[in-house]
ZAMARGU-4260 file (C-alpha; in steps of 0.2 Angstrom, whole numbers, plus 5000, padded with zeros to 4 digits):
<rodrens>
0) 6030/5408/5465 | 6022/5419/5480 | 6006/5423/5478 | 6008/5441/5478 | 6021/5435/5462
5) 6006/5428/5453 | 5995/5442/5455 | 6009/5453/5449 | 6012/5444/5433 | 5993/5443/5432
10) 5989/5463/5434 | 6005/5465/5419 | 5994/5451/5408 | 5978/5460/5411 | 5987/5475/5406
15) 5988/5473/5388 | 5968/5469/5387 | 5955/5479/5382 | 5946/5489/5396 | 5932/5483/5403
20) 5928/5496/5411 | 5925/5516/5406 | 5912/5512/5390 | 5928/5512/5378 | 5925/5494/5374
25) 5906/5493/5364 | 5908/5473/5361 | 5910/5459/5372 | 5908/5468/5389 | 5894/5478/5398
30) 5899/5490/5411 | 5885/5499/5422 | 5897/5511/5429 | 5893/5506/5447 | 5908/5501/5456
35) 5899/5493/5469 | 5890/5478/5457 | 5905/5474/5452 | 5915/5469/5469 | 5898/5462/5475
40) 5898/5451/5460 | 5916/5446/5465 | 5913/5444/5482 | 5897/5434/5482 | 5908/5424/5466
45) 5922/5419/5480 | 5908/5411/5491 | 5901/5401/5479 | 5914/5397/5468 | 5918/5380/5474
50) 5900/5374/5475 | 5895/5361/5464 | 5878/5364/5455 | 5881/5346/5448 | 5868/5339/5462
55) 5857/5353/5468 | 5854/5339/5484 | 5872/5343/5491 | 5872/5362/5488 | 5856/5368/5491
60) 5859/5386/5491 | 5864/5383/5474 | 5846/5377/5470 | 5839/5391/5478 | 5848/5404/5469
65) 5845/5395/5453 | 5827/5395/5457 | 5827/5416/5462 | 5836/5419/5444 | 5824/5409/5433
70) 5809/5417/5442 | 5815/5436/5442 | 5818/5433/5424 | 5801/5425/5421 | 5794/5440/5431
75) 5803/5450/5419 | 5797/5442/5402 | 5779/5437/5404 | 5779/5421/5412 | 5767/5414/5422
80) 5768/5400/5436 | 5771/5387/5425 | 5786/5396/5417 | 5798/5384/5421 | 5820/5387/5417
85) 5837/5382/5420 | 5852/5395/5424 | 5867/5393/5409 | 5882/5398/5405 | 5879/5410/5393
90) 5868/5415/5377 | 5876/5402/5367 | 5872/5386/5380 | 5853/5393/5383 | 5851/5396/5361
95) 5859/5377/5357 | 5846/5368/5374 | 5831/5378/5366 | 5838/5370/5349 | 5840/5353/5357
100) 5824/5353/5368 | 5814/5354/5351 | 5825/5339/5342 | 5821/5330/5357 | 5803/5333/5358
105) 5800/5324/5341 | 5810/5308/5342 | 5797/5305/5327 | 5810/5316/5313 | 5824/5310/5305
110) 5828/5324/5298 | 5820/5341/5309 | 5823/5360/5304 | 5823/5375/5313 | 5818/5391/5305
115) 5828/5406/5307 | 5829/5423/5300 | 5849/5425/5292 | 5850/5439/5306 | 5849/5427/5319
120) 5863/5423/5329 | 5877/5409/5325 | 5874/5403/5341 | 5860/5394/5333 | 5871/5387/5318
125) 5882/5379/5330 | 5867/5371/5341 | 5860/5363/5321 | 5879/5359/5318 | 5883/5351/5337
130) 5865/5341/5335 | 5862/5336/5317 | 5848/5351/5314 | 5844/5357/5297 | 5843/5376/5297
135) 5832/5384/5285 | 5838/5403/5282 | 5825/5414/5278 | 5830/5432/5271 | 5825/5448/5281
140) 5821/5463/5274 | 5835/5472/5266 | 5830/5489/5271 | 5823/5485/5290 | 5834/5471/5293
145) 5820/5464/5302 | 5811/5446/5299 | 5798/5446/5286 | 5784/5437/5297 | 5776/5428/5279
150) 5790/5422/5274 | 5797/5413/5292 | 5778/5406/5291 | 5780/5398/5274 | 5797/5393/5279
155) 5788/5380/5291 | 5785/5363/5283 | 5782/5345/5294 | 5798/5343/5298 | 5800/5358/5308
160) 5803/5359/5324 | 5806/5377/5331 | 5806/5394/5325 | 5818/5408/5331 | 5817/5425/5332
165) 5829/5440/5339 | 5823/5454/5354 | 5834/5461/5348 | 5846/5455/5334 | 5864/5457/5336
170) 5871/5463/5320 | 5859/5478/5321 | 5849/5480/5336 | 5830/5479/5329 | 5818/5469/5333
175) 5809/5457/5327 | 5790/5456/5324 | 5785/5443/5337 | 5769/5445/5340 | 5765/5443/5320
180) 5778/5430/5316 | 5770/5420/5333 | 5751/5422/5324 | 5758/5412/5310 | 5763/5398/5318
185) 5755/5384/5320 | 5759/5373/5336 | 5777/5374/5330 | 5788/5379/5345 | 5793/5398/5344
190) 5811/5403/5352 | 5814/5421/5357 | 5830/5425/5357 | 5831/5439/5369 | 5849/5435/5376
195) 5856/5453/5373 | 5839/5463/5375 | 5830/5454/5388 | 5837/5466/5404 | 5832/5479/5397
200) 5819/5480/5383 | 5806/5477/5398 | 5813/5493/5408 | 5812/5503/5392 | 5792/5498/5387
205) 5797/5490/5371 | 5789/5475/5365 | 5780/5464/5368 | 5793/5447/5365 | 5793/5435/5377
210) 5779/5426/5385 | 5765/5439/5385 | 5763/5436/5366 | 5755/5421/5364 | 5763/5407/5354
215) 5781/5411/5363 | 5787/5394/5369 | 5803/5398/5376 | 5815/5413/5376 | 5832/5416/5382
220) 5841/5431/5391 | 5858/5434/5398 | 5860/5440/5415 | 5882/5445/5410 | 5875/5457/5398
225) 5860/5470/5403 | 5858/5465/5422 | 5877/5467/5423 | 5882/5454/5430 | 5899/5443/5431
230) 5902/5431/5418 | 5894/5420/5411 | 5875/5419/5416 | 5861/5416/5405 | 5844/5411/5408
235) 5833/5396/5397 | 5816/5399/5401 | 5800/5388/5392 | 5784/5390/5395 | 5781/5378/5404
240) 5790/5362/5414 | 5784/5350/5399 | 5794/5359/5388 | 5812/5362/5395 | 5812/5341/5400
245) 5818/5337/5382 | 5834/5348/5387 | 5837/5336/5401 | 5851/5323/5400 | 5851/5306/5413
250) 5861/5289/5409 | 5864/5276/5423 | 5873/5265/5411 | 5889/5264/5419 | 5892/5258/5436
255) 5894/5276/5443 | 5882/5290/5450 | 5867/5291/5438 | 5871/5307/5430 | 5856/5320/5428
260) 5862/5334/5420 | 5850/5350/5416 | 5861/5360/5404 | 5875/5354/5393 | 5888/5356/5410
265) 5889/5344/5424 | 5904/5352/5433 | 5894/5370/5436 | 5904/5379/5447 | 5891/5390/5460
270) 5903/5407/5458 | 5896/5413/5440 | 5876/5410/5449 | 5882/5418/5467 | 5886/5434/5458
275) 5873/5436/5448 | 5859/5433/5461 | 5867/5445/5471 | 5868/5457/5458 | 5852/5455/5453
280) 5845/5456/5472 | 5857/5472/5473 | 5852/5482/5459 | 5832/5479/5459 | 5821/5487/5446
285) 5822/5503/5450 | 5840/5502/5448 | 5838/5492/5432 | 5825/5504/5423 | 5838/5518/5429
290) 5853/5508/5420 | 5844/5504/5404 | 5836/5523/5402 | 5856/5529/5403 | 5861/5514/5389
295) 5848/5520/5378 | 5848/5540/5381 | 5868/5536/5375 | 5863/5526/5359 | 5852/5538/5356
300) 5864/5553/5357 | 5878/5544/5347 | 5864/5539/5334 | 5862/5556/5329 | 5880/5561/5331
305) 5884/5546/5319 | 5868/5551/5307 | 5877/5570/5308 | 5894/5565/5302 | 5896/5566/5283
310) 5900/5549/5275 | 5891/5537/5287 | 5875/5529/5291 | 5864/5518/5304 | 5858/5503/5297
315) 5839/5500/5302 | 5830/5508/5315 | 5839/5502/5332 | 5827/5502/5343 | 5838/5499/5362
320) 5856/5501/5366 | 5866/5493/5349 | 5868/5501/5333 | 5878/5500/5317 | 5885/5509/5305
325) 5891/5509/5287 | 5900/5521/5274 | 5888/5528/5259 | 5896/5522/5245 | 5907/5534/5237
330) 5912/5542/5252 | 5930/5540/5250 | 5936/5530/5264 | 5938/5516/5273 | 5927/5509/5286
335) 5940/5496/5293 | 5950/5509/5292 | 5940/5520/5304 | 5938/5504/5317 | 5960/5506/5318
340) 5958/5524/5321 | 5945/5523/5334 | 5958/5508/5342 | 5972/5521/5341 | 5959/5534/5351
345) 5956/5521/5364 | 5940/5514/5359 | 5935/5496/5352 | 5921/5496/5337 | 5916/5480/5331
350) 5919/5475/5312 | 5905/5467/5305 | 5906/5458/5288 | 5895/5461/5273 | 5881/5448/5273
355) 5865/5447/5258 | 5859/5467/5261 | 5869/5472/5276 | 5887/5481/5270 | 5901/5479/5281
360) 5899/5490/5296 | 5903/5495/5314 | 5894/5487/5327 | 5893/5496/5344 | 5886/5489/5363
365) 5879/5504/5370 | 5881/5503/5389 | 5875/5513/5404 | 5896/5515/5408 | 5894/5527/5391
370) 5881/5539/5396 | 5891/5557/5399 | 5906/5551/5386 | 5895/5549/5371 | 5902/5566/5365
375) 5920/5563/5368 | 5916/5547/5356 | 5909/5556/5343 | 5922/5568/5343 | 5934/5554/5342
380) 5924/5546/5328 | 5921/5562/5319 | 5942/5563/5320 | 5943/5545/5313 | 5935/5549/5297
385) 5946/5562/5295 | 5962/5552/5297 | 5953/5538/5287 | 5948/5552/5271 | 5966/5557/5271
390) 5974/5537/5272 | 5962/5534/5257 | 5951/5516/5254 | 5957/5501/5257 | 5963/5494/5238
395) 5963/5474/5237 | 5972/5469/5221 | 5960/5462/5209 | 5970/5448/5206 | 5974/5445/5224
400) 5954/5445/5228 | 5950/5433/5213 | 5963/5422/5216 | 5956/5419/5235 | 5935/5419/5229
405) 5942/5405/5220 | 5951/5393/5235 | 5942/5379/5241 | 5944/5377/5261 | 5939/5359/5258
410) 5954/5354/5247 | 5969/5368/5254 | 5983/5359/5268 | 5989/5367/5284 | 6004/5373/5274
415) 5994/5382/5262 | 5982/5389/5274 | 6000/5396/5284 | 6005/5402/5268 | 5988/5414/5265
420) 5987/5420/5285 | 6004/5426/5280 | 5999/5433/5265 | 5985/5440/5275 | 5997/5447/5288
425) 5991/5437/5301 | 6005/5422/5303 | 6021/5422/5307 | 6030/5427/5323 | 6026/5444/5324
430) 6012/5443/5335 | 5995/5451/5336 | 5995/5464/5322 | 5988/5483/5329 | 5981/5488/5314
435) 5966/5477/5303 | 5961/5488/5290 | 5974/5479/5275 | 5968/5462/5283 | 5947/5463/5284
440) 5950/5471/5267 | 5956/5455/5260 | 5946/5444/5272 | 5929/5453/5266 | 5935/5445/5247
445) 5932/5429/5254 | 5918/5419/5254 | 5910/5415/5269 | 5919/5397/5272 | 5934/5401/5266
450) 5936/5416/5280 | 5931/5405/5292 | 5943/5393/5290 | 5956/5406/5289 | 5952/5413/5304
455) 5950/5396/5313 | 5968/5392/5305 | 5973/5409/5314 | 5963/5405/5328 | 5972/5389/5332
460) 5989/5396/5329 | 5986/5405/5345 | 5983/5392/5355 | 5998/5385/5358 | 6007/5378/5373
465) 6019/5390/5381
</rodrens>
């Protein structure tokens, strides 16, 4: 095939996506509505991109980058000079090196624990899954959403090794109380994990989080959401260099280059670290405390247009640019159901599960890209509850939902899982289906493994060779 051939087919592929751009997608993407970040993030990515940040000796410019990035976020979040960091690949790598740099730190446990409030992100699950971590949920408050700062200190025994918090959490967008949690702790490491707000909770005068409150020992932030940039970047920073060399990996036991690895990549290619020094260089603080003053002024406004519309609430008190929303009970209709309509309107809302005290709900990523359409959204919104009181709830046979409380993911086989994603309306030929409503409404009947096998089993049925 030509070239122009594959860009072709490319373009037509990319078709069928969600936009990234416009503010009509609030999850997974952040668009600051300035076309000029994104094609220098593209062009400073085609320079770099087949630099190897493996050895920092061969590709110099690569160090020096790095370096830059984990300085201006340091700048950002309190550090001082001994605020030492290591450039990612997103939130998820930066939250599992935090988690390992603390395993690794005390050799002396067998068995170590981390501390996390339930609203913290899975990212951290999957670090204690991946590295043999106990993780000691500790409830939030059920009205707040927020950590209760008593109970993550009594959560804390001998064998713990770090503490996490959210600046601020993803399912609802408040903040944790840091500064109270941090007095509490005694010497035990203290993770922040500001990936999602630590771009722009500084330009906004909310905190403080990061290393200004004493006890902090390392936090993380990603440079792919709120500074805009291409991804994925994320920055790892600890306090100091003592505390991020846990993280580090070398091995000369084969008759190879000695490996020294700072995050869990070798192969890094320089393209993702190009772009975002560029962008950050580009946009500067001014331009940065502009972009996060136009993400918030937008959650702000669709806030109160949600809080106006009859039927629905904002769970906690979002304090930045992410929010979400339930239906009061005995409203009359669906709230998956809404999320379809909104789809058919052109927008994306996240579903979100019910979990403990948080109801199922719609999760939204304010960006700046949304300031000016926030009421062509709620007017939208306000028309998708409308469609959604008139389709009625979503009615799950009560048969049907005990039926699947009571599987076991351990003990069903393939052909039994193929048999319930059918069942489900997600197997078969057919394809992605447009419309979820009938589908979460049976999914939210399941417990907690047993939907995420189901949608591991659907996952995997995607990914198949062409």
């Amino acid at each position: 095939m030509t070239a122009e051939d594959v860009l072709r087919e490319l373009r037509e592929l990319r078709a069928g996506d969600l936009p990234t751009h416009g503010g009509r997608t609030l999850a997974y993407v952040y668009d600051s509505g300035l076309s000029e970040v994104d094609e220098l993030g593209a062009a400073a990515h085609a320079l770099a991109s087949s630099a190897n940040g493996l050895d920092p000796t061969a590709f110099p410019s690569l160090l020096r980058m790095e370096n830059d990035l984990v300085g201006a976020a340091a700048r950002l979040l309190g550090g001082t000079a001994e605020t030492a960091g290591s450039v990612t690949s997103g939130g998820t790598e930066s939250c599992m090196l935090a988690v390992l740099a603390a395993r690794d730190a005390r050799p002396d446990l067998s068995t170590p624990n981390i501390v996390l409030p339930t609203t913290a992100h899975a990212a951290f699950h999957k670090a204690a899954h991946f590295f043999g971590v106990r993780v000691v949920s500790v409830p939030v408050d059920p009205v707040t959403f927020r950590a209760v700062p008593e109970a993550m200190a009594a959560a804390v025994d001998d064998s713990t090794v770090l503490v996490v918090a959210s600046a601020p959490s993803y399912a609802h967008g408040v903040l944790d109380p840091i500064p109270e949690i941090a007095v509490l702790l005694d010497g035990v490491r203290f993770h922040v994990d500001a990936c999602i707000g630590g771009w722009v909770l500084p330009y906004l005068g909310l905190g403080p989080f990061g290393f200004d409150v004493p006890g902090v020992t390392s936090v993380s932030v990603d440079l792919h959401k709120y500074a805009y940039c291409p991804k994925g970047v994320s920055v790892l920073l600890h306090a100091n260099a003592d505390l991020r060399r846990p993280q580090y990996f070398a091995s000369a036991d084969w008759p190879g280059y000695t490996m020294l690895n700072t995050t869990l990549q070798s192969t890094r290619s320089g393209g993702p670290l190009a772009a975002a020094w560029a962008v950050v260089r580009h946009v500067g603080d001014e331009g940065y405390a502009r972009l996060a003053s136009a993400a918030r002024e937008a959650a702000v406004e669709i806030r109160a247009g949600i809080e106006a519309l009859d039927g629905l609430r904002v769970l906690g008190d979002p304090v930045s640019t992410l929010l979400a929303f339930t239906v009061e009970d005995g409203a009359g209709f669906d709230l998956f159901t809404v999320a379809d309509e909104m789809r058919e309107r052109g927008w994306y809302v996240q579903p979100q599960f019910a979990h403990e005290s948080s109801p199922a709900n719609l999760h939204l990523t304010v960006t700046a890209a949304n300031r000016g359409s926030e009421k062509g959204f709620l007017a939208d919104l306000a028309a998708s509850v409308v469609a959604a009181r008139e389709t009625g709830p979503v009615v799950v046979d009560p048969q049907v939902a005990e039926f699947v409380a009571a599987l076991d993911p351990a003990t069903l086989t393939p052909e039994q899982f193929a048999g319930l994603l059918a069942a489900a309306g997600l197997g078969g030929a057919a394809g992605l289906p447009t419309r979820m409503a009938e589908i979460n409404a049976l999914l939210a009947t399941a417990p907690g493994p047993l939907r995420e096998r189901l949608l591991l089993e659907f996952i995997g049925s995607l990914y198949t060779a062409s």
